[in-house]
VMD Tcl script that draws the C-alpha trace (Angstrom):
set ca {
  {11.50 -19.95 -34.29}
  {11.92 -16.60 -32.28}
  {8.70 -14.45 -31.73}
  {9.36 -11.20 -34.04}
  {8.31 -9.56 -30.20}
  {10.14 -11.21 -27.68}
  {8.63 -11.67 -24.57}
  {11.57 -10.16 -22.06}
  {12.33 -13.00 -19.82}
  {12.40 -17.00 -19.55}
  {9.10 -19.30 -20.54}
  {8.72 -22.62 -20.84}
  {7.69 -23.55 -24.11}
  {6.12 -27.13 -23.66}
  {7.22 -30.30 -24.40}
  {10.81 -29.80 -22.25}
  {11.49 -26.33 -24.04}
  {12.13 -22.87 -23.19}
  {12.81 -19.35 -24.55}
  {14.94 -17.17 -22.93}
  {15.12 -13.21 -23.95}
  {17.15 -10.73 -21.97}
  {16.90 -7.19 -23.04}
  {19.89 -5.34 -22.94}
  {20.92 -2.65 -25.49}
  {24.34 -1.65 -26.18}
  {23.90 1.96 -24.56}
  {25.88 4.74 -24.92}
  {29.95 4.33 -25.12}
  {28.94 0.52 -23.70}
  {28.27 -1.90 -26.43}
  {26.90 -5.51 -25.60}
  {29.19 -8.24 -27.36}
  {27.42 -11.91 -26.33}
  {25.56 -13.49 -24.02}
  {24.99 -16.70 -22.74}
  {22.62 -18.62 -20.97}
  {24.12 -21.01 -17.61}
  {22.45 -23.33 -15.45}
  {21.10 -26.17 -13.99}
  {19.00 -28.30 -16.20}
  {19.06 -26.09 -18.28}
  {20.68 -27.56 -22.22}
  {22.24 -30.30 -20.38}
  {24.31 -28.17 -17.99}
  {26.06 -26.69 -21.28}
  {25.68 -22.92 -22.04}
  {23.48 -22.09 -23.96}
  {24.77 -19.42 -26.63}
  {22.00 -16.29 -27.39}
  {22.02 -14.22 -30.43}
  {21.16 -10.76 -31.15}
  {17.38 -10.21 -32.25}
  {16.81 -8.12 -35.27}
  {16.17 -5.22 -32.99}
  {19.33 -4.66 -31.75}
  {18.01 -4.69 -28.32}
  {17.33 -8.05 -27.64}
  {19.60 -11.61 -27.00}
  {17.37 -14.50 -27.96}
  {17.94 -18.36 -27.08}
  {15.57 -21.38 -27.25}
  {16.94 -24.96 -25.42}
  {15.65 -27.79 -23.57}
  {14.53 -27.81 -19.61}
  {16.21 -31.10 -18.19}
  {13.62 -31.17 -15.40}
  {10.53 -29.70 -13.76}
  {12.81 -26.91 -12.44}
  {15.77 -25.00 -13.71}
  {17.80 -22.52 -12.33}
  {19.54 -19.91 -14.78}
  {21.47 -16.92 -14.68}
  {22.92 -14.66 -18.29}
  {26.68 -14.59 -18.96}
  {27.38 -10.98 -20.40}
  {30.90 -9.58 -22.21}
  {30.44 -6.22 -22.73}
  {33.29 -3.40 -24.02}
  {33.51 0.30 -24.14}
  {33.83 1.71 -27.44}
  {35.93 4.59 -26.92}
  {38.99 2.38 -25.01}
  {38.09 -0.91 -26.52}
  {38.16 -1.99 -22.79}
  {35.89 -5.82 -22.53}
  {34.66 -7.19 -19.19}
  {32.53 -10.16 -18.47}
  {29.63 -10.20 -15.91}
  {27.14 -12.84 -14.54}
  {23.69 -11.31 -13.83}
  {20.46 -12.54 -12.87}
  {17.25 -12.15 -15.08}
  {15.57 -8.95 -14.63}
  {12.40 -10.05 -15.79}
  {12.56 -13.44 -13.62}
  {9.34 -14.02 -12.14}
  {10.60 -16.12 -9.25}
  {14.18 -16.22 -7.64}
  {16.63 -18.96 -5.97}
  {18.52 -18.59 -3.10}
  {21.58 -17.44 -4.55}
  {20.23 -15.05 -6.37}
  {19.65 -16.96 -9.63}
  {16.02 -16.97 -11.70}
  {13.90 -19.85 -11.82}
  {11.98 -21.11 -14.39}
  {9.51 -24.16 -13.92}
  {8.52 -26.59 -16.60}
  {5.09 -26.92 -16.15}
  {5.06 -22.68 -15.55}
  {1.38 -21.68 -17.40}
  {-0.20 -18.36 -16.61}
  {-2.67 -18.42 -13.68}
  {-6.24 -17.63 -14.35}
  {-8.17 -15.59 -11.78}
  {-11.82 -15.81 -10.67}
  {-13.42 -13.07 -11.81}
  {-13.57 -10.24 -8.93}
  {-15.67 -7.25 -8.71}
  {-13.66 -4.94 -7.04}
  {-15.25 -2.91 -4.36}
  {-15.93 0.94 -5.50}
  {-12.63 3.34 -4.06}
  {-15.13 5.22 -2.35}
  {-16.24 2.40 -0.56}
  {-12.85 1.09 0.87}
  {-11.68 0.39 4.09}
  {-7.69 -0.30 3.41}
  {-5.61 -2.45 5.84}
  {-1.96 -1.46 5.24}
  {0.26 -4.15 6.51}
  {3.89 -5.59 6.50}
  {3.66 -9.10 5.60}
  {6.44 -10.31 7.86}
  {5.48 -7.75 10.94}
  {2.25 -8.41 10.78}
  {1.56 -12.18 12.09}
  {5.71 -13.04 12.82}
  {4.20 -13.50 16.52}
  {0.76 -13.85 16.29}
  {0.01 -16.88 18.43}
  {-3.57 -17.21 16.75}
  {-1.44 -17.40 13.11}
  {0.40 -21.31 12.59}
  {3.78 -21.58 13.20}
  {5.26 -22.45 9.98}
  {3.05 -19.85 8.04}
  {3.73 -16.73 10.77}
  {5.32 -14.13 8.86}
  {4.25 -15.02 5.69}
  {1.88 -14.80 2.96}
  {0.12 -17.51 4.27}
  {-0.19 -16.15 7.41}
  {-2.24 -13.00 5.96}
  {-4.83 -15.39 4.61}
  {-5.19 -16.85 8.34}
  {-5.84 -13.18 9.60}
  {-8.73 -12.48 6.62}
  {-11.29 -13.08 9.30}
  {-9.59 -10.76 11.74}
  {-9.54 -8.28 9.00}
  {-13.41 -8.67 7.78}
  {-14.66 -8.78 11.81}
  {-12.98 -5.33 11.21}
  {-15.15 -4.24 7.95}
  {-11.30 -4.33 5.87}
  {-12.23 -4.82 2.27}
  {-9.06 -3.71 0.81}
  {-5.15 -4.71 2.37}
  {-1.99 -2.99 0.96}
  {0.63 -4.68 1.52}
  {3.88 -2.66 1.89}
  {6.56 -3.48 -1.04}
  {6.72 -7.08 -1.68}
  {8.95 -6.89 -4.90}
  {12.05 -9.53 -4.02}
  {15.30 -8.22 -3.03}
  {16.80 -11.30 -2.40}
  {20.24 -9.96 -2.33}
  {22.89 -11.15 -0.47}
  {23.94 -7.90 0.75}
  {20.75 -7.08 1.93}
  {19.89 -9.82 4.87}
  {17.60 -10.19 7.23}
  {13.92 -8.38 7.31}
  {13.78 -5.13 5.60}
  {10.68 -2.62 4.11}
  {11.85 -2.92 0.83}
  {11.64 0.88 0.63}
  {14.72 1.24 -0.17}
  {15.94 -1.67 -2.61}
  {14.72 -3.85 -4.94}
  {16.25 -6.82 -7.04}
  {13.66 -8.67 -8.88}
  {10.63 -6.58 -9.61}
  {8.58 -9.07 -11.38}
  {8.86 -11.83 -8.54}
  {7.13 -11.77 -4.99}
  {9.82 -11.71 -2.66}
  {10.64 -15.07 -1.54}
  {11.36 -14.55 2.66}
  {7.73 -13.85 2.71}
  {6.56 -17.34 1.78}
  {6.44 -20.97 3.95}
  {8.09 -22.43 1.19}
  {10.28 -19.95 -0.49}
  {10.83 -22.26 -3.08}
  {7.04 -21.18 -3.96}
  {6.69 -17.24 -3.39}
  {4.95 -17.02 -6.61}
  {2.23 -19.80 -5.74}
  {1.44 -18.86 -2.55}
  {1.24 -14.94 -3.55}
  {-1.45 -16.01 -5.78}
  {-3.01 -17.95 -3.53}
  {-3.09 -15.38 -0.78}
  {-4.87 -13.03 -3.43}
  {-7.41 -15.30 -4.36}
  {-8.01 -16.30 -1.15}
  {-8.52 -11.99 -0.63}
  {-11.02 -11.97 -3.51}
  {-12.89 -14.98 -2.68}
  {-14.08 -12.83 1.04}
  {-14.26 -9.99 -1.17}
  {-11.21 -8.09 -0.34}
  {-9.14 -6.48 -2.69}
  {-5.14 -6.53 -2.97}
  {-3.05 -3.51 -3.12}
  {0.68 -3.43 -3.35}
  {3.12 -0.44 -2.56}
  {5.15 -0.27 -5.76}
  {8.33 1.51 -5.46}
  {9.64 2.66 -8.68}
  {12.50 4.92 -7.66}
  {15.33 3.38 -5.96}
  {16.59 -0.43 -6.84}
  {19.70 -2.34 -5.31}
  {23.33 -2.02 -6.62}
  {23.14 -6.02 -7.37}
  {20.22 -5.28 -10.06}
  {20.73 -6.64 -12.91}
  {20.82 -3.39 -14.88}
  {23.51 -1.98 -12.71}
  {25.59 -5.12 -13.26}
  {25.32 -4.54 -16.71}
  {26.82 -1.16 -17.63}
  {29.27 -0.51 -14.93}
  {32.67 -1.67 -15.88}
  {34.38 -1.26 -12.59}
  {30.55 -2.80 -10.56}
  {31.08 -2.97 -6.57}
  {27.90 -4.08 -4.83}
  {29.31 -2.07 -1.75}
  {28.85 1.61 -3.94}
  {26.50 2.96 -6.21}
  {27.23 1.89 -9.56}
  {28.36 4.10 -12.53}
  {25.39 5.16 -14.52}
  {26.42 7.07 -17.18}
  {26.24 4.79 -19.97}
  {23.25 3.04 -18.37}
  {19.50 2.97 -19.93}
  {17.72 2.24 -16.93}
  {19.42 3.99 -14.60}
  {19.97 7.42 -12.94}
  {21.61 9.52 -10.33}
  {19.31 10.99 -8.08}
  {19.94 13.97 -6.23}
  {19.32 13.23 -3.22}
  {21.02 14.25 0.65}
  {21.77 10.94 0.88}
  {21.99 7.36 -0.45}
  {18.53 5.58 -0.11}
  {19.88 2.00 -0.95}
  {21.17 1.59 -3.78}
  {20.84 3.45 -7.71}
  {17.57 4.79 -9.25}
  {15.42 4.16 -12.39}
  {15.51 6.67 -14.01}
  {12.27 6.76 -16.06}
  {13.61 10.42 -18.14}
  {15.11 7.52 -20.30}
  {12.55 5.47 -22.04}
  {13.73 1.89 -21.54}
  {13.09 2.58 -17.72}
  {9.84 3.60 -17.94}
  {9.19 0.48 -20.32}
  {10.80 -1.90 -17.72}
  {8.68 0.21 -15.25}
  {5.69 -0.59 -17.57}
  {6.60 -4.14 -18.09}
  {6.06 -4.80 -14.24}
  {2.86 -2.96 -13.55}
  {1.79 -5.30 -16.56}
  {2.97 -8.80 -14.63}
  {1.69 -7.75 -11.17}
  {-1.87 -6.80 -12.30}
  {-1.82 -9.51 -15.54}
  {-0.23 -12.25 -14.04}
  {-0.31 -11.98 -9.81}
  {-3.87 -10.67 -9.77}
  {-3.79 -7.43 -7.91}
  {-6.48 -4.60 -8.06}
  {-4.37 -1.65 -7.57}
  {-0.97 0.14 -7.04}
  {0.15 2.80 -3.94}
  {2.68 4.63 -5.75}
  {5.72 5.27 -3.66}
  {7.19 8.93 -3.26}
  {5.80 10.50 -6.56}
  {6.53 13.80 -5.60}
  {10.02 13.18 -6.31}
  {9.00 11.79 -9.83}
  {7.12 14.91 -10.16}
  {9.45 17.24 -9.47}
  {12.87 15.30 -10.57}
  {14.17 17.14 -13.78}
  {11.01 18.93 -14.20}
  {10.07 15.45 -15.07}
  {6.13 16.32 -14.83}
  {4.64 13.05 -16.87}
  {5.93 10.72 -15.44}
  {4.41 9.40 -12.52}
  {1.05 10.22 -14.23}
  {2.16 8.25 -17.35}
  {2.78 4.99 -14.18}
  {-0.91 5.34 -13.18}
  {-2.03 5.55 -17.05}
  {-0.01 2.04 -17.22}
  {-1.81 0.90 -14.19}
  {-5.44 1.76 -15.05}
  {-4.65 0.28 -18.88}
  {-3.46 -3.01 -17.33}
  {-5.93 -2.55 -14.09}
  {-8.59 -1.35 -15.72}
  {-10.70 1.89 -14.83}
  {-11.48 0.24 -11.72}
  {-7.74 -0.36 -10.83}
  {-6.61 1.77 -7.57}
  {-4.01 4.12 -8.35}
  {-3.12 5.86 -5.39}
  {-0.20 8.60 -5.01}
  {1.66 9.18 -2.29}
  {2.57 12.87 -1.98}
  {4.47 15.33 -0.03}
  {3.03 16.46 2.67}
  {2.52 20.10 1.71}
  {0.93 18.91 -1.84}
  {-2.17 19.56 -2.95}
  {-4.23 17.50 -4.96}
  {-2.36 15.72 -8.66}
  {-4.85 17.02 -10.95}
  {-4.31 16.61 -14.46}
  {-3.53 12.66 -13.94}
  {-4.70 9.00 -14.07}
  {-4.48 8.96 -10.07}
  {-7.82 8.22 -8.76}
  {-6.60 8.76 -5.35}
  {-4.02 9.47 -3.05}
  {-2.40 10.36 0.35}
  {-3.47 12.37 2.63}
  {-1.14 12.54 5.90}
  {-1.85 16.24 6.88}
  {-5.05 14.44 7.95}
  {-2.53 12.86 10.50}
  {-0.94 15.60 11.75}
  {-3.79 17.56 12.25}
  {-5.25 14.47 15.03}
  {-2.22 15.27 16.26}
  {-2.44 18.45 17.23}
  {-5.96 18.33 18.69}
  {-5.09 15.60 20.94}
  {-2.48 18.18 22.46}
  {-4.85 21.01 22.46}
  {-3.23 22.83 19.83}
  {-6.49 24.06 17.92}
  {-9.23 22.21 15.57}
  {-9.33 24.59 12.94}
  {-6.41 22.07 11.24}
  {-8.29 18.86 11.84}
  {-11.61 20.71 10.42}
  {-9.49 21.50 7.42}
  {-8.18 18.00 6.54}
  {-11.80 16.82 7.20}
  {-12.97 18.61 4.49}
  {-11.35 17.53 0.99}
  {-13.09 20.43 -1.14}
  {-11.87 22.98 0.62}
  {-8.13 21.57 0.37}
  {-9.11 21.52 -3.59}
  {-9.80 18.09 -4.24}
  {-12.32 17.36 -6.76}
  {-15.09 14.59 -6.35}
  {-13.64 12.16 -8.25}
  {-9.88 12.27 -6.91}
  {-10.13 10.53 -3.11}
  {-8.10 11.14 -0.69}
  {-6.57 7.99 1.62}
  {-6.66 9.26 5.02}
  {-5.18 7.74 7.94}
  {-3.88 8.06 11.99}
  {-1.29 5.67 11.14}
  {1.25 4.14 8.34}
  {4.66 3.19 7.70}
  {6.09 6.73 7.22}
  {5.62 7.94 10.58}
  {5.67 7.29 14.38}
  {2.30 5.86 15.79}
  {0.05 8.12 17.23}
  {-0.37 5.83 20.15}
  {3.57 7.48 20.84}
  {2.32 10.76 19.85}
  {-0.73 11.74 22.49}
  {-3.12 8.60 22.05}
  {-2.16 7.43 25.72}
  {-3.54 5.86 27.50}
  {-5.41 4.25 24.40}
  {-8.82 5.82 25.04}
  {-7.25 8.87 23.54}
  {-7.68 7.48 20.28}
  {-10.90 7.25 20.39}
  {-11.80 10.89 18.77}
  {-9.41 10.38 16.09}
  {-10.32 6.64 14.99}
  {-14.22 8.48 14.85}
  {-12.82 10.75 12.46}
  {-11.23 8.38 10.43}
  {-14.20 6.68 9.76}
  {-16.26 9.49 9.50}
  {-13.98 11.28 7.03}
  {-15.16 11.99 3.55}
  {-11.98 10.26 1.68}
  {-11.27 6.59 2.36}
  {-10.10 5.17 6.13}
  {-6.66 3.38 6.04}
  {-6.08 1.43 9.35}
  {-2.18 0.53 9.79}
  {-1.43 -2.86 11.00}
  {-2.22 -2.78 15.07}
  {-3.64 0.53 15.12}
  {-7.06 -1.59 15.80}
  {-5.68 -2.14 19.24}
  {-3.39 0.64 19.92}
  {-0.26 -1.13 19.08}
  {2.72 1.15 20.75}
  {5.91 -0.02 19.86}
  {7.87 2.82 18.12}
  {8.38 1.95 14.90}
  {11.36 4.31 14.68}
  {14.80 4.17 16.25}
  {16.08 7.10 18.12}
  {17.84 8.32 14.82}
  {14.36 8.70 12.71}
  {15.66 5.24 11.13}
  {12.37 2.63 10.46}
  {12.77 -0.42 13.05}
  {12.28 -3.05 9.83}
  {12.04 -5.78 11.98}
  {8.79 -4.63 14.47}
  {6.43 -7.83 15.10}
  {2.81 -7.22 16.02}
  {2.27 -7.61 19.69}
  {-1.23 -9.23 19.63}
  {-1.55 -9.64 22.74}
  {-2.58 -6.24 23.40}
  {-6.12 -6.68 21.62}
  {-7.09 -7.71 24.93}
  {-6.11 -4.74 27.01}
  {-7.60 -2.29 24.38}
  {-10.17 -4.27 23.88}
  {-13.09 -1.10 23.25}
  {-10.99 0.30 20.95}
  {-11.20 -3.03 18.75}
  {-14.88 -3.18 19.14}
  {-15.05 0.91 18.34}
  {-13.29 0.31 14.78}
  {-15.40 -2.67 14.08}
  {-18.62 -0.49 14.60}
  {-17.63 2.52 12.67}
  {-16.73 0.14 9.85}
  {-20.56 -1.42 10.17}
  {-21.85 2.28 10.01}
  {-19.74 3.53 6.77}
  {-20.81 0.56 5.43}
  {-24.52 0.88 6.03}
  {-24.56 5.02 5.91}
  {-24.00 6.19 2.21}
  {-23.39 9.86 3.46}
  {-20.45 8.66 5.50}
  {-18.54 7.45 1.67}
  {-19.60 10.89 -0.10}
  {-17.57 14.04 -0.85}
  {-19.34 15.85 1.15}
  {-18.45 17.65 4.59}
  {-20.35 20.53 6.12}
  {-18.23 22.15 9.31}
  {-20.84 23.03 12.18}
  {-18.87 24.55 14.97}
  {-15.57 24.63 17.20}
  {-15.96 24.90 20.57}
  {-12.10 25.83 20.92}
  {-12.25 25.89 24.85}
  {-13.91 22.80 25.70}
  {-11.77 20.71 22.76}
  {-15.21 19.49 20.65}
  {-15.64 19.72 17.13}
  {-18.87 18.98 15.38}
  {-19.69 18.87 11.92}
  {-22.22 16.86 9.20}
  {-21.97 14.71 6.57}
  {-24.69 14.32 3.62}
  {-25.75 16.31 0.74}
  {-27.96 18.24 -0.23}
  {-29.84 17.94 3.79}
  {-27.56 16.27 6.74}
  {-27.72 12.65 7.23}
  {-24.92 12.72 10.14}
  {-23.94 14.63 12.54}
  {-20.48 13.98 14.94}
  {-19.15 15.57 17.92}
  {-16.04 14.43 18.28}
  {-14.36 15.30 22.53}
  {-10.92 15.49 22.38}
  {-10.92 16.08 26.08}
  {-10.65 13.72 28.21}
  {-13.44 15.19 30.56}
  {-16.87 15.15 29.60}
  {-18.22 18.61 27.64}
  {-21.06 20.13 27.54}
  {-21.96 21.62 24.09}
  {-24.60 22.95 21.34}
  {-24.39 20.62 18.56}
  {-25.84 22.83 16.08}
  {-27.89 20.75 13.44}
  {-29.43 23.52 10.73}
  {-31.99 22.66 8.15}
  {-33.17 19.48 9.77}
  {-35.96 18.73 12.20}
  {-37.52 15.36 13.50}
  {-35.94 12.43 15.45}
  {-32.15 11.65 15.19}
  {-30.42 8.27 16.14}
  {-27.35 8.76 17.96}
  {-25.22 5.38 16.91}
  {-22.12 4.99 20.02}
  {-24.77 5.04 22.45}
  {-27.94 4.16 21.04}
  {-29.93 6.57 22.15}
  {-32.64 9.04 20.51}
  {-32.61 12.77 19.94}
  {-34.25 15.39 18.51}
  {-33.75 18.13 16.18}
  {-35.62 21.53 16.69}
  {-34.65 25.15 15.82}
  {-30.92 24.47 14.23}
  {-29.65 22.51 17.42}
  {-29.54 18.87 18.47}
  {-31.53 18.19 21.86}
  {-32.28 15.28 24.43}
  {-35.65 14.10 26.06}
  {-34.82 12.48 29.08}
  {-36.99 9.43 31.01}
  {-39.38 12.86 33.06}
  {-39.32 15.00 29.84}
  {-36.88 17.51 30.48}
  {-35.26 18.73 27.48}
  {-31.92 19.48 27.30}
  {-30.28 21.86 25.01}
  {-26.64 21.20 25.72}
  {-25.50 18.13 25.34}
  {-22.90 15.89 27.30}
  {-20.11 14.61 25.05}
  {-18.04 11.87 27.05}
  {-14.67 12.18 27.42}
  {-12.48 11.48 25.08}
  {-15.36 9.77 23.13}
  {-17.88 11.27 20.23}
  {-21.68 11.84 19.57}
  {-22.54 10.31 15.91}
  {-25.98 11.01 15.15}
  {-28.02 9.70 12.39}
  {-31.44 10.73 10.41}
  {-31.88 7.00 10.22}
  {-31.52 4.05 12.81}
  {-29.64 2.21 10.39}
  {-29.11 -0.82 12.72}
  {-31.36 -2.78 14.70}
  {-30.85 -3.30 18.66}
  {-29.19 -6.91 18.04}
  {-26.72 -5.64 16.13}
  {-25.69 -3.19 18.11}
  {-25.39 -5.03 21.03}
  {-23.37 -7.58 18.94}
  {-20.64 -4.84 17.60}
  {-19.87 -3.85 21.48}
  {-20.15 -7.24 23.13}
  {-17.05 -8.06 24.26}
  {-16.79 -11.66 23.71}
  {-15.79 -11.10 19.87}
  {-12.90 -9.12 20.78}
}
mol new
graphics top color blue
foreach p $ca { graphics top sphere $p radius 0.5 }
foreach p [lrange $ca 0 end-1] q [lrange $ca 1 end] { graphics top cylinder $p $q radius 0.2 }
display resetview
């Protein structure tokens, strides 16, 4: 018998069975005649014939697997009503939850749902995210195996790279497959998508096994206690989807398809053409497809949390104000309220109130390290420190970062020679939202990620071999890590801005509520300054954490005893560097000699 509620998609049913159910409505002045199901071992290599569910919606078929792995595709004959015109098309199963090589679905035999260890995700406020290209990031790592560089597998070699760093959450730029002919080679996956249920299949050892070893790379994430975001782009999809196949009588994989008697689709107006055709999730069949894979990447592949992709645009699209909040309501019911649901905004947007995003964004935080490293003011970077005074509320975080996908490395932007970075990568860590590290920026990777023409260079190895030269830098993100882990101040809203000593390039402010429990004075010169660090309300003995030394606090302003007993009321700020000082000495002299000894780096 047919469920009453088909499950969209193929299943084995046991016992050499399966169920195949491919949604597609007639739509429009296009109206769905038949479908069939082809294949190998699949019915005995005949086609299997599917009828219409009582829905309307729906083309149901159960047959017989002829071994542990079968490879299927639908056969479609569709006509348009108002000319009578028929055409047949061959298109691969949306829902498919793995893919072949050309560009049919799979479905195994022995296929039964993978249960998870339980995983207590770490608190958002208490992240440290690791975005990171799967392919880019280990493709020439000579630490990662041959045979697994570039791959999943290779992330789960570079798990204790990522803990030594105090990572406890990686998102993984999209990893939805696109195998698609027309689309070779390595690409972001930005701009198209074929299979949005499936892990994308150039990313594992064995393609033949994206699924498995997907799974296994997030388990192998939750059992060091590190939780697994994905980038989920929900806009643009290929022109070989199957949903574009579908509805377009006249389909050309080399243009974007005819939507106007599609249910899934739209056209977007955009400048230009960002891959392929768009879901358009006005209509609501996209925005249940849309639902239908948040549901099989948290349900089924494991994963604690979604980056939405370019929701501004989902925003703003046809007044079309629900809708990316109604995505992040999908993830936190399939997720859970502990699910991350992150936004990724515009760059001149405030914060999404009024939605199911617990976080999101922040890359004015970005450009504002960039201007201080050219001198250009600190009134910006205090700003972006300082979430409640952009108008974010306590509970919405924002994700702040020096570098990501999006943009140029700041390593190519004033952070040379490396020790530049130094000031900003103390801010990051000292920043009231949560830290994001992009692949390499640990080491000050500096290969532009952009070509010439603002295009993304897709194919952009790690060069791991500079974690040698840049060495400090490494140990300086592992030990801000350590402290935001052990200081609770440094993962509250709060931010209290001290002073800007505009000439000499410092800016110092506290962290803590209701009294201080950190102070920073961050140098963006690269000569050493001499400064006030103003430190009001709180007297006694301070800990300052880069250097290990002790201070005092006495009449609103930070001073320092030396060896005779001189006091000194200004302070010298190295170069390029930072003063983080503590109420507490939250570490003891072993481990601090053990975060800057330079035989872990």
């Amino acid at each position: 018998m047919i469920d009453e509620r088909p499950r969209r998609g193929a299943v084995s049913t046991g016992d050499g069975g399966a169920r195949f159910t491919l949604w597609a409505p007639s739509w429009g002045d296009v109206e769905i005649l038949d479908a069939k199901v082809l294949g190998e071992h699949v019915n005995h290599g005949a086609s299997l014939a599917m009828r219409r569910h009582d829905d309307g919606e729906h083309w149901v078929a159960e047959g017989s697997l002829d071994g542990p792995v079968a490879w299927y595709e639908y056969a479609v004959e569709a006509r348009l009503r108002s000319t009578g015109r028929t055409w047949r098309t061959r298109v691969s199963d949306p829902y498919a939850r793995e893919v072949y090589r050309d560009f049919r679905s799979v479905l195994r035999a022995d296929a039964t749902p993978h249960r998870f260890a339980p995983f207590a995700r770490p608190a958002l406020r208490d992240l440290i995210v690791y975005e990171l290209h799967v392919y880019n990031f280990t493709a020439e790592d000579p630490r990662v195996r041959g045979l697994v560089r570039g791959t999943y597998a290779g992330v789960k070699e570079k798990l204790p790279h990522l803990l030594d760093l105090g990572v406890n959450a990686i998102e993984l730029m999209p990893v939805f497959d696109y195998s698609d002919p027309w689309q070779v080679g390595v690409r972001w996956n930005y701009n198209t998508a074929c299979h949005l249920c499936a892990p994308h299949r150039a990313y594992a050892a064995r393609t033949e096994h994206a699924r498995q070893e997907f799974i296994e790379l997030v388990e192998a994430c939750h059992d060091a206690g590190v939780a697994v975001i994905v980038d989920a782009v929900f806009q643009q999809v290929s022109r070989r989807f199957s949903y574009a196949r579908l509805y377009d009588p006249d389909h050309d994989p080399r243009r974007s398809p005819d939507v106007t008697n599609n249910p899934v689709l739209g056209a977007h107006p955009r400048e230009r053409d960002a891959g392929g055709c768009d879901l358009d999730c006005d209509k609501p069949a996209a925005l249940g497809f849309v639902r239908d894979v948040i549901d099989v990447w948290f349900d089924e592949l494991g994963i604690d949390g979604m980056r939405f992709d370019r929701v501004p645009g989902e925003l703003r699209w046809r007044e079309r104000r629900a809708t990316a909040s109604t995505l992040a309501t999908e993830a936190k019911s399939h997720g859970g309220d502990t699910a991350y649901r992150i936004a990724e905004p515009a760059r001149d947007d405030g914060p999404l109130d009024g939605t199911d995003f617990n976080a999101q964004w922040l890359p004015r935080f970005h450009d504002a390290a960039i201007e201080a490293l050219h001198h250009q003011g600190l009134s910006h970077l205090e700003l972006r420190m300082n979430p409640r005074a952009q108008g974010f509320s306590d509970e919405r975080v924002p994700v702040v970062f020096l570098d990501n996908h999006d943009d140029e490395r700041l390593a190519n932007r004033g952070g040379r020679p490396w020790w530049r970075l130094q000031p900003p990568t103390i801010a990051l860590f000292t920043h009231p939202g949560v830290p994001m590290i992009y692949m390499g920026a640990e080491y000050a990777e500096d290969d532009h990620t952009r070509f010439e023409n603002g295009l993304p260079r897709e194919l952009n190895p790690l060069d791991w071999e500079l974690t040698e030269a840049a060495g400090p830098l490494l140990r300086l993100h592992r030990a801000m890590a350590f402290l935001r882990r052990r200081l609770a101040a440094l993962r509250g809203p709060a931010f209290t801005p001290l002073w800007r000593h505009e000439s000499e390039h410092v800016l110092v402010y506290g962290r803590g509520e209701p009294e201080l429990q950190c102070v920073v004075a961050l140098n963006f010169d690269e000569a050493p300054q001499t400064v006030r660090v103003p430190v009001p309300g709180v007297e006694g003995v301070w800990h300052e954490f880069l250097f290990n030394l002790t201070f005092h606090a006495a009449e609103g302003e930070m001073r320092y005893v030396d060896r005779d007993g001189a006091r000194w009321d200004r302070l010298l700020i190295p170069g390029s560097y930072a003063h983080v000082y503590c109420r507490e000495k939250l570490w003891t002299d072993a481990e601090w000699t053990s975060l800057f000894a330079r035989d872990r780096t």
